[in-house]
SEMI-961474 format. One line per 8 residues: number of its first residue (from 1); for each residue x, z, y of N, C-alpha, C. Coordinates in nm, 2 decimals. Example, Ala and Ser with C-alpha at 12.3 -4.5 7.8 and 13.67 -1.06 7.14 Angstrom:
% SEMI-961474
1> 1.32,0.78,-0.57,1.23,0.78,-0.45,1.32,0.78,-0.33  1.28,0.71,-0.22,1.37,0.71,-0.11,1.29,0.79,0.00 .
END
This chain:
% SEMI-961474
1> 20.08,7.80,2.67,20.21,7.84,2.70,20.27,7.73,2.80  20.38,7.77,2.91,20.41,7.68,2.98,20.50,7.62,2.90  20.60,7.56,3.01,20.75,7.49,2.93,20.82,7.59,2.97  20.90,7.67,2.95,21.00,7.77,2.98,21.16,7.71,2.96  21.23,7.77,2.93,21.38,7.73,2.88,21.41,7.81,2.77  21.43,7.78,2.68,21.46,7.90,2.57,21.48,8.02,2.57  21.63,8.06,2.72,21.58,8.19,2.73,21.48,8.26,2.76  21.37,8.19,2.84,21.23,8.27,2.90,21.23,8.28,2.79 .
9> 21.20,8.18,2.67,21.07,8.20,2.58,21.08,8.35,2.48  21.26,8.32,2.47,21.31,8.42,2.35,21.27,8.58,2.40  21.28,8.60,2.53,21.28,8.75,2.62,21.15,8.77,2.61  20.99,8.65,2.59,20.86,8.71,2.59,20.87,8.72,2.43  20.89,8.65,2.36,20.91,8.65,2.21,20.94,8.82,2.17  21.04,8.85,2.18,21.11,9.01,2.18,21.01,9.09,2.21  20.96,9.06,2.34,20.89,9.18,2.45,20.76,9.19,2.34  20.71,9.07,2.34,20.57,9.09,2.19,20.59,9.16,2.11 .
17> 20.70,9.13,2.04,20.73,9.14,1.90,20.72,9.33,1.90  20.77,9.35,2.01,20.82,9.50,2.02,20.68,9.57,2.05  20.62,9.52,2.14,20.50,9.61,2.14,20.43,9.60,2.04  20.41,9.47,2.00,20.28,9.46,1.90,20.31,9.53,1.76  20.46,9.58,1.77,20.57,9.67,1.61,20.45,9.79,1.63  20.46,9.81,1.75,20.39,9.95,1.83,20.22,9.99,1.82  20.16,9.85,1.74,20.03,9.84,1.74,19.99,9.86,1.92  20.03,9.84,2.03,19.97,9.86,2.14,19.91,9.74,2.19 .
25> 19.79,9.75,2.26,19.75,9.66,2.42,19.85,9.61,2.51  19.83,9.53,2.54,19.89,9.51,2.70,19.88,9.58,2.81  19.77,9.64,2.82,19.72,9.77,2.91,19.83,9.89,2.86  19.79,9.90,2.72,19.84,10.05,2.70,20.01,10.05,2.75  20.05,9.91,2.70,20.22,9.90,2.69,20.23,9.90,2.82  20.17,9.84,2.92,20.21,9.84,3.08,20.18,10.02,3.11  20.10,10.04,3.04,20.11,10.22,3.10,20.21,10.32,3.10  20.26,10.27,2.92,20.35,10.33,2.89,20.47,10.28,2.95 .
33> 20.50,10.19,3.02,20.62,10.11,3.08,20.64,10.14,3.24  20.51,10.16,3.27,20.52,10.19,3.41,20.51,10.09,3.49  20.47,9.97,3.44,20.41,9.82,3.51,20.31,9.80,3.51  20.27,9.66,3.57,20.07,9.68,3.55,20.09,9.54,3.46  20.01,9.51,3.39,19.96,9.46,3.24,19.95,9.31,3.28  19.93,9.30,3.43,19.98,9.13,3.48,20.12,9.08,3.42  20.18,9.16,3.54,20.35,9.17,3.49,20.39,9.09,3.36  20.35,9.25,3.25,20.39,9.26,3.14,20.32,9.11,3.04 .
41> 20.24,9.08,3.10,20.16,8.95,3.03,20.23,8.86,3.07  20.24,8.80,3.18,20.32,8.71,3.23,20.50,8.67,3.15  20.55,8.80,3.14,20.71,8.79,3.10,20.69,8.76,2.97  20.56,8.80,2.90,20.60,8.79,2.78,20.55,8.66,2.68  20.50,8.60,2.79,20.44,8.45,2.82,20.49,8.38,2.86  20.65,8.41,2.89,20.75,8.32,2.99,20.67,8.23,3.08  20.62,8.26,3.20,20.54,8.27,3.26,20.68,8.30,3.41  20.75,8.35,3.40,20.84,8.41,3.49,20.99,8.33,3.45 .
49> 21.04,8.23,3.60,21.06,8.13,3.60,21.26,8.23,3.57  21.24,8.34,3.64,21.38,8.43,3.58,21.32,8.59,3.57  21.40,8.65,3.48,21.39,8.78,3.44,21.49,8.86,3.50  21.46,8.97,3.52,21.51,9.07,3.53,21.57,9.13,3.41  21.74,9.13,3.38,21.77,9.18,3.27,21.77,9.34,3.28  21.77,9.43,3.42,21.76,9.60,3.40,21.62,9.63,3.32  21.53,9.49,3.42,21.38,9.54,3.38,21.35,9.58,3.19  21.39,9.39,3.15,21.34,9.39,3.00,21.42,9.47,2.91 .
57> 21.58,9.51,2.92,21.62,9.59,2.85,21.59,9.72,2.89  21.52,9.82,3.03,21.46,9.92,3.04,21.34,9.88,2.94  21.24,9.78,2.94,21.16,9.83,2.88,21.15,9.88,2.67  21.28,9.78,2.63,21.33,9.77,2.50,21.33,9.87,2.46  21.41,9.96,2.58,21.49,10.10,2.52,21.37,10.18,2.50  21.26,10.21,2.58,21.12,10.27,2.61,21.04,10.26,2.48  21.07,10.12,2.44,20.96,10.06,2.31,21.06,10.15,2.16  21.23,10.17,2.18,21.26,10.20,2.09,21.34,10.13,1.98 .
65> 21.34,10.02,2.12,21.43,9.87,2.02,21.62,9.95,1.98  21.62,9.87,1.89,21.81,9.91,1.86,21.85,9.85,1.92  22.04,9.89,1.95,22.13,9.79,2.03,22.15,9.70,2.06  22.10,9.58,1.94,22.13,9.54,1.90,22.03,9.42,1.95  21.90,9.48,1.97,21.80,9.38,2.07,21.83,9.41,2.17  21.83,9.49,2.22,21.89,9.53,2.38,21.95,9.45,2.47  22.07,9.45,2.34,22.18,9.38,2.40,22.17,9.20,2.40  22.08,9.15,2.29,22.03,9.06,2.31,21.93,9.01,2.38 .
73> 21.83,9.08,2.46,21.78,9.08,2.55,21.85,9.09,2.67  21.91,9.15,2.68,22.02,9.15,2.81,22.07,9.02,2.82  22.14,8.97,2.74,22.22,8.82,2.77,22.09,8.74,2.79  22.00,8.69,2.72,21.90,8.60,2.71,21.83,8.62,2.92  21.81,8.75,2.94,21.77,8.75,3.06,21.82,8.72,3.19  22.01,8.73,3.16,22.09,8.70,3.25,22.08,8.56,3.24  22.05,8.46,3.10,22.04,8.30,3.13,21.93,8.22,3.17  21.81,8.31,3.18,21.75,8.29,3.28,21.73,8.26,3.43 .
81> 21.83,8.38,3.46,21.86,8.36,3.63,21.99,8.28,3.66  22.01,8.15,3.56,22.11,8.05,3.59,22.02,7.95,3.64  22.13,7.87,3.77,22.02,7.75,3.84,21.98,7.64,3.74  21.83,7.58,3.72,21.84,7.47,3.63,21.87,7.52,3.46  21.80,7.61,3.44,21.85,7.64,3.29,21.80,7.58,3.16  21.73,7.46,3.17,21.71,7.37,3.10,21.83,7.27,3.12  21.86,7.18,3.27,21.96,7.14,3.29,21.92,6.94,3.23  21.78,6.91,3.21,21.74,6.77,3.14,21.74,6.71,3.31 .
89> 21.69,6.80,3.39,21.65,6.72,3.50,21.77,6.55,3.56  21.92,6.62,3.53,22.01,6.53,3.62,22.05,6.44,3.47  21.98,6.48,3.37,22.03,6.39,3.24,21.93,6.27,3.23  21.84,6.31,3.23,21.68,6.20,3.19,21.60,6.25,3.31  21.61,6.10,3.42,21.51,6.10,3.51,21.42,6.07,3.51  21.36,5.99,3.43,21.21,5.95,3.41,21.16,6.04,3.29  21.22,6.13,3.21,21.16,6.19,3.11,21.02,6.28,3.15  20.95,6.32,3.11,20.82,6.43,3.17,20.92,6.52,3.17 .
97> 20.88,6.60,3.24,20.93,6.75,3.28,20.88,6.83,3.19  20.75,6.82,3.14,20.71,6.90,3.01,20.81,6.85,2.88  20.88,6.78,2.88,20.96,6.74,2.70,21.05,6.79,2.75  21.07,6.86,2.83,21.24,6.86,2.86,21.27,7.02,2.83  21.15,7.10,2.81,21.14,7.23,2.72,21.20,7.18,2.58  21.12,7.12,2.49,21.13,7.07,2.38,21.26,7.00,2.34  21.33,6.92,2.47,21.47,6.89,2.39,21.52,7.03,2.35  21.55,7.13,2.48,21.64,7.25,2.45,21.56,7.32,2.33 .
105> 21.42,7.34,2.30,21.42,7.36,2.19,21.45,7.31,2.03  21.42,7.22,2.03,21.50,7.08,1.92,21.63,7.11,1.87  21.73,7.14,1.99,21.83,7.14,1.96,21.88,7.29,1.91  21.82,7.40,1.95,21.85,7.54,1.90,21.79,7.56,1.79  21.72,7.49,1.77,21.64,7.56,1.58,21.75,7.54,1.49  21.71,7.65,1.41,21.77,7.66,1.29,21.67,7.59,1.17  21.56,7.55,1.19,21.46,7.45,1.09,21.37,7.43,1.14  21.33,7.29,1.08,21.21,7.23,1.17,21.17,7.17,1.03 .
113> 21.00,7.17,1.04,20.92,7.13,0.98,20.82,7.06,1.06  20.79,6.95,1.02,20.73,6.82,1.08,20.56,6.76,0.97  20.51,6.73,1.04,20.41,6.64,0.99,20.36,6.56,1.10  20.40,6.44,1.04,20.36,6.27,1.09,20.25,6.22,1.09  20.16,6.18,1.18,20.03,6.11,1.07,20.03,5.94,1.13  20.13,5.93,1.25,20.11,5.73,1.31,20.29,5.71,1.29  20.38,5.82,1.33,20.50,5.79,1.38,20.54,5.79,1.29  20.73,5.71,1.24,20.82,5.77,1.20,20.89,5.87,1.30 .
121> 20.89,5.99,1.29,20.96,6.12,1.37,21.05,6.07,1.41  21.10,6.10,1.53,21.18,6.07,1.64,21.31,6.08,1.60  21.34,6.19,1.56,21.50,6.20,1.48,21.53,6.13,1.35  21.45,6.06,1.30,21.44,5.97,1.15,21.46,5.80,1.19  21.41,5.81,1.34,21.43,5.64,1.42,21.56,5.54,1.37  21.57,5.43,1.37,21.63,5.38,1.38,21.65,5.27,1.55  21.71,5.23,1.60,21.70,5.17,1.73,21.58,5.10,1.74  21.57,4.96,1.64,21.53,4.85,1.66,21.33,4.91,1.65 .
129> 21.33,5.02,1.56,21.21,5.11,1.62,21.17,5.14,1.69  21.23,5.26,1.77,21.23,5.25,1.93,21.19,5.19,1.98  21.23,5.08,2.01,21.22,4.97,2.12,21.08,4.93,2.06  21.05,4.89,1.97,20.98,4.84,1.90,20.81,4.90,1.97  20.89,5.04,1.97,20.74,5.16,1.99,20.72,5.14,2.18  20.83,5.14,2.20,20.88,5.14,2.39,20.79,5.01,2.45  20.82,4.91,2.31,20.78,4.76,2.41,20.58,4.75,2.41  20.51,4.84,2.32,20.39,4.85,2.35,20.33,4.97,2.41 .
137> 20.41,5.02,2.48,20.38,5.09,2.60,20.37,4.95,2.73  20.29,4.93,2.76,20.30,4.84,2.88,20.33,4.88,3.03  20.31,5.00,3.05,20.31,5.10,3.19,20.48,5.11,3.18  20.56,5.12,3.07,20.66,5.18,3.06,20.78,5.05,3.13  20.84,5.13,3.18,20.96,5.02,3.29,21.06,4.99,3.18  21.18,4.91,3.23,21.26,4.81,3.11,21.38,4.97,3.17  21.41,5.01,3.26,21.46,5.12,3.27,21.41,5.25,3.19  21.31,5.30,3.23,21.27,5.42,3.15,21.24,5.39,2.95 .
145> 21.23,5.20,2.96,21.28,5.23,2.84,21.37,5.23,2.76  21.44,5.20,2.82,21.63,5.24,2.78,21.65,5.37,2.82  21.59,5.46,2.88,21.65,5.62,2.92,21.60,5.64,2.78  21.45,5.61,2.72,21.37,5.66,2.64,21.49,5.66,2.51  21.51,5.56,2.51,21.60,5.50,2.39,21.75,5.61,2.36  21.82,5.65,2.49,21.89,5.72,2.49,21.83,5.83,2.46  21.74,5.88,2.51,21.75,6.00,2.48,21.69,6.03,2.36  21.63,5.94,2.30,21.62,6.02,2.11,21.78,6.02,2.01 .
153> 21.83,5.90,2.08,21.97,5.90,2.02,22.08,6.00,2.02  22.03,6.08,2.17,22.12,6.19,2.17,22.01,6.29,2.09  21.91,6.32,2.08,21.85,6.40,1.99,21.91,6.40,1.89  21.91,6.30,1.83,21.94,6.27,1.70,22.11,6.34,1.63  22.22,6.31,1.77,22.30,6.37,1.73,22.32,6.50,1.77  22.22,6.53,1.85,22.26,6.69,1.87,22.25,6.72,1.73  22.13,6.69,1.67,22.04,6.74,1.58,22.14,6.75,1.47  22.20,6.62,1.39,22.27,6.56,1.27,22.42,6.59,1.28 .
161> 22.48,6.57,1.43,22.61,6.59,1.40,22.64,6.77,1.45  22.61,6.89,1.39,22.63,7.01,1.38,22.80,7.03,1.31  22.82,7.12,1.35,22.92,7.15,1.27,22.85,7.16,1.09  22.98,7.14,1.01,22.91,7.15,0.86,22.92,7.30,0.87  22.75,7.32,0.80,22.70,7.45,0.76,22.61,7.46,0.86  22.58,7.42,0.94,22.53,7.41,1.08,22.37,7.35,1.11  22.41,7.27,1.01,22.30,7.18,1.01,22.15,7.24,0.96  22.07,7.27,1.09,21.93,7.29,1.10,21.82,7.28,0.95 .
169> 21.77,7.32,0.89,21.69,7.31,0.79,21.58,7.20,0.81  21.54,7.11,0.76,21.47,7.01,0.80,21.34,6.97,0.69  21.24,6.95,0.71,21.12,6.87,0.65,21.03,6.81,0.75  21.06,6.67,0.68,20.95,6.62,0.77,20.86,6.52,0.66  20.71,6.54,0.77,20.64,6.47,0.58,20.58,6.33,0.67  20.58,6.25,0.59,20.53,6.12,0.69,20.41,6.11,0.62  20.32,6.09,0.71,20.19,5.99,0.61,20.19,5.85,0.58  20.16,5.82,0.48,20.21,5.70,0.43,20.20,5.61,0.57 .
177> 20.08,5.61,0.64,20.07,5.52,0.74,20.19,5.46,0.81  20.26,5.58,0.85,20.39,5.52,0.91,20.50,5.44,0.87  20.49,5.42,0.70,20.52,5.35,0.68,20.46,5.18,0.65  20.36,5.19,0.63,20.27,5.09,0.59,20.28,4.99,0.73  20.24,5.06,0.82,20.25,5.02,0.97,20.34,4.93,1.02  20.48,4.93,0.94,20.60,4.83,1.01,20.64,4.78,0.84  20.55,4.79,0.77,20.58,4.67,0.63,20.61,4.51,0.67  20.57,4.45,0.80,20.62,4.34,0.80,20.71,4.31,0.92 .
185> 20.74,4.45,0.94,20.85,4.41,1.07,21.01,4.38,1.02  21.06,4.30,1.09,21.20,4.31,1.06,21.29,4.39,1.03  21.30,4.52,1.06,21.33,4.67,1.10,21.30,4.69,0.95  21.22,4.66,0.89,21.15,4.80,0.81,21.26,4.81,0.72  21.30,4.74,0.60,21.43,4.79,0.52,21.53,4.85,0.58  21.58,4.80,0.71,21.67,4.91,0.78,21.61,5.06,0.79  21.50,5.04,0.82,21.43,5.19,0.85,21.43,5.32,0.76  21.40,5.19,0.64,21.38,5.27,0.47,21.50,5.33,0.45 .
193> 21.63,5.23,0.48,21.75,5.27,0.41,21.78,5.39,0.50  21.80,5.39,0.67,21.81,5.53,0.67,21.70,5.63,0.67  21.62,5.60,0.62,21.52,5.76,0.56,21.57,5.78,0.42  21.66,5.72,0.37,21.68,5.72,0.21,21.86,5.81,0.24  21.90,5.73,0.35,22.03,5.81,0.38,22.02,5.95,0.38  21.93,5.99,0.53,21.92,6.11,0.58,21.87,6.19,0.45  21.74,6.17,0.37,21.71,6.25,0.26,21.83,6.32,0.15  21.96,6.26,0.13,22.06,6.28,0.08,22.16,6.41,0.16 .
201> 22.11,6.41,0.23,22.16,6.55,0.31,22.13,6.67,0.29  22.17,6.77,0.23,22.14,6.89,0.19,21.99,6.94,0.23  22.03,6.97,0.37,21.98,7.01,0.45,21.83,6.96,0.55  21.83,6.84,0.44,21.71,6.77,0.49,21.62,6.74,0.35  21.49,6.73,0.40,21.39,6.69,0.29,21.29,6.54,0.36  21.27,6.46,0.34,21.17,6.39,0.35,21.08,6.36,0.27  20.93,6.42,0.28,20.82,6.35,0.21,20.72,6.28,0.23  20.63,6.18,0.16,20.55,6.11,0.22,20.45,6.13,0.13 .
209> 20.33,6.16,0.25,20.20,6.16,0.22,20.13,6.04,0.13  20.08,6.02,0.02,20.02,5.88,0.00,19.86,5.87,0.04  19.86,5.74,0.09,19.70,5.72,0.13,19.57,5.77,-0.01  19.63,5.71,-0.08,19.54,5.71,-0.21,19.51,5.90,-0.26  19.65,5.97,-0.15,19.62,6.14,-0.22,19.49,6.19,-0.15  19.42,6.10,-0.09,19.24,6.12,0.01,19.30,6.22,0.08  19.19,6.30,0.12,19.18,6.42,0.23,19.29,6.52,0.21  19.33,6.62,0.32,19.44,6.67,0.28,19.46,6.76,0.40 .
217> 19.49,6.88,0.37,19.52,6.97,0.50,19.55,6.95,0.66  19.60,6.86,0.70,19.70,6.83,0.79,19.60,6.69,0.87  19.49,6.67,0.78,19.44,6.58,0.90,19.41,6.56,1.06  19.37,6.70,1.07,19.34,6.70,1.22,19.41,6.66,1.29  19.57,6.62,1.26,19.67,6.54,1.33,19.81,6.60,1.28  19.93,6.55,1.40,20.05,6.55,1.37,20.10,6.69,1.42  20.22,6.76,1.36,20.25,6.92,1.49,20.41,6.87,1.40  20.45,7.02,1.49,20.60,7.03,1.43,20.60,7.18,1.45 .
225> 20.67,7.27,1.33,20.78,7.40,1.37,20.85,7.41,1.37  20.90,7.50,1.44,21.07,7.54,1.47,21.07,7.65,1.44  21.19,7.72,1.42,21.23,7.84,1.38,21.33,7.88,1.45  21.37,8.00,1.51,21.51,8.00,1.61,21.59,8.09,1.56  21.73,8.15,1.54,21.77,8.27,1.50,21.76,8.37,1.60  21.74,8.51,1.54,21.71,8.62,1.66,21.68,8.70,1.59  21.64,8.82,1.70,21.52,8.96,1.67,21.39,8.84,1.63  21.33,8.94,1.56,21.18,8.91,1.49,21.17,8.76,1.46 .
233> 21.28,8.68,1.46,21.30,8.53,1.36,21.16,8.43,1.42  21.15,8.42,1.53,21.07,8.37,1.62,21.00,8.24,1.63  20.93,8.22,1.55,20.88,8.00,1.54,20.76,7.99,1.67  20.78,7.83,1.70,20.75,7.78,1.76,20.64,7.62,1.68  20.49,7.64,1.73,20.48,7.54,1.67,20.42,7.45,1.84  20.49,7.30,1.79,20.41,7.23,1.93,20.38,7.13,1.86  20.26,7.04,1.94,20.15,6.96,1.94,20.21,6.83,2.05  20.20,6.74,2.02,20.20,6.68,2.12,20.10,6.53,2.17 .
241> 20.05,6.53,2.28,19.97,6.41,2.29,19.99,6.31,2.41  19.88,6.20,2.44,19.89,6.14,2.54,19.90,6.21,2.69  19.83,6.31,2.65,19.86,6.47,2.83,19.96,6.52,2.82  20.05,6.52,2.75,20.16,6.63,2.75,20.17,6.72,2.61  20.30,6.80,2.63,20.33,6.87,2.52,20.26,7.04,2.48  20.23,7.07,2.38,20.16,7.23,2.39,20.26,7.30,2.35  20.26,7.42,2.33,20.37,7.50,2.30,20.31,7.63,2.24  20.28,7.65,2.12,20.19,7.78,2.11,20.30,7.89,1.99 .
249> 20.33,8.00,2.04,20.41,8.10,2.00,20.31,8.17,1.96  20.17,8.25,1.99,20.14,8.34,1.91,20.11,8.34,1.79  20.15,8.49,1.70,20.19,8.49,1.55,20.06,8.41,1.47  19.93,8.44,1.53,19.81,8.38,1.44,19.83,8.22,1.50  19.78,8.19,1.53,19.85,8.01,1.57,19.94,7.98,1.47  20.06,8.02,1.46,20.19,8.01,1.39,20.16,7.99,1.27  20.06,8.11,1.20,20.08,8.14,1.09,20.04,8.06,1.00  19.92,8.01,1.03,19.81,7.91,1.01,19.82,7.76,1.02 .
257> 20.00,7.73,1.12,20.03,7.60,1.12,20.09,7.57,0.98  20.19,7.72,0.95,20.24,7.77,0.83,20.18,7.77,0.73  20.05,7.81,0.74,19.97,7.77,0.60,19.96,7.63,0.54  19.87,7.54,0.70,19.83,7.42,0.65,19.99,7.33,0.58  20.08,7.35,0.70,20.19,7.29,0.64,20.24,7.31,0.49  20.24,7.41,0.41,20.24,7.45,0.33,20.18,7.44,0.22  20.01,7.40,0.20,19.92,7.36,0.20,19.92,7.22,0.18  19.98,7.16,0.28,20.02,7.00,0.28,20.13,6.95,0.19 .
265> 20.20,7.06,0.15,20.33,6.95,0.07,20.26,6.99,-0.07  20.18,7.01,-0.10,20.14,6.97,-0.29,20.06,6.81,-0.34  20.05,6.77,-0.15,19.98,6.65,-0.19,20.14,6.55,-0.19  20.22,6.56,-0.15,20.30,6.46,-0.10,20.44,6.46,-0.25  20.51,6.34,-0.19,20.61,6.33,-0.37,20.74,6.28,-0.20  20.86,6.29,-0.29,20.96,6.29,-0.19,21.00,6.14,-0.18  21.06,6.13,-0.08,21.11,5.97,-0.01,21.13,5.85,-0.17  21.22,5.91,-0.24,21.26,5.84,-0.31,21.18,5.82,-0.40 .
273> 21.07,5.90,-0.44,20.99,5.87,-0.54,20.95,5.81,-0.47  20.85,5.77,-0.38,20.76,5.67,-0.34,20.84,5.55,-0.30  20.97,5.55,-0.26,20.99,5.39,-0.22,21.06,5.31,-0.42  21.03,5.38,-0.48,21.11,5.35,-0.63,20.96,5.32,-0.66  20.87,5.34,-0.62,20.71,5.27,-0.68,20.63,5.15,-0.56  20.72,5.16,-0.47,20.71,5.05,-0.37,20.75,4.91,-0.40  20.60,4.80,-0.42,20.68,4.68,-0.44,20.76,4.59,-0.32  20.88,4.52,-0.36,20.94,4.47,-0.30,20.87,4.35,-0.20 .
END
């Protein structure tokens, strides 16, 4: 999947959702649509840098969708054809242009589930971390690492300061590593205290993996899901590495991130239990 802007992604999200209700092909749906099966692949792959709102709500009505997607497809496609509809470019200059999908996604979920296996997660940071992670990057400029710095901090409050009731569903599971990792840094009791804060939040869960629980679903590395509000309740799970960010939407991918993650919290005990058996 490319990097889209939320609305691409939500308008191929729908367009799937609707055919595949339909049990159809991509072939068959472009037949019945009166497009050819490039097209229809491409839009629904956000793939297409703006949409045509006559097109995708003609094709909604065709598939059978209610007004009620329609009409949500309609708006989503008109925000499309706004200039810059991501809008990170003139905020974070040195950011990749691939993360800059991922902020606007970050910010619109309604829950996110995390699994950690080196990091503390970006929105759990405290400063003196950051920098900490920034200063052994060696390639990285004393500039881009202060943009860096900023821009998890505004993560952070996009993320945390919501209106109350607002506030995004959250788990994130650390493996113990990440914390073991900065046991003798200065930072680290600060670190603890806000992961002990944020856990106190309704709306957030933090758990940690222990080394000693051995093998465990989730080793093949770290991911994250999102979940958006909408037609067909739409998750997103991404990957991220030293190349860039992945972005994978289809339902079997998804499901399966869903499982392991799922799968993974019977090994894990929550923040507070593990730092209450942590010696000083």
């Amino acid at each position: 999947m490319p990097t889209p802007s939320l609305a691409q992604w939500r308008v191929g999200m729908i367009l799937r959702g609707l055919r595949e209700d339909r049990g159809l092909s991509i072939r068959a749906a472009a037949n019945m649509l009166g497009t050819n099966s490039t097209r229809l692949d491409r839009i629904e792959k956000a793939g297409n840098q703006k949409v045509d709102p006559g097109t995708v709500t003609g094709w909604a009505f065709v598939y059978g969708a209610s007004e009620q997607v329609i009409n949500e497809l309609n708006a989503l496609a008109m925000r499309t054809r706004e200039t810059d509809a991501n809008g990170w470019e003139n905020v974070f200059t040195t950011t990749p242009k691939w993360f800059h999908a991922f902020l606007t996604l970050e910010k619109e979920a309604i829950a996110i589930d995390c699994y950690e296996a080196a990091f503390i997660p970006g929105l759990l940071q405290i400063q003196p971390y950051m920098e900490a992670l920034f200063d052994a990057e060696p390639s990285l400029t004393t500039a881009a690492a202060a943009e860096a710095v900023r821009m998890k901090r505004m993560r952070q409050d996009w993320v945390f300061d919501r209106p109350h009731g607002k506030l995004a569903r959250m788990h994130f599971v650390l493996d113990e590593a990440c914390l073991l990792r900065i046991r003798k840094a200065p930072y680290y009791e600060e670190q603890l205290h806000r992961l002990e804060e944020l856990a106190k939040l309704d709306a957030v869960e933090i758990s940690v993996l222990p080394i000693d629980r051995g093998v465990h679903p989730s080793m093949p590395g770290a991911f994250k899901l999102m979940s958006f509000d909408g037609p067909y309740a739409p998750e997103l799970l991404y990957l991220e590495s030293v190349y860039g960010g992945r972005y994978i939407d289809e339902r079997q991918g998804v499901a399966r991130a869903r499982e392991v993650f799922s799968d993974t919290l019977t090994y894990v005990m929550c923040i507070e239990e593990y730092l209450s058996n942590v010696e000083p």
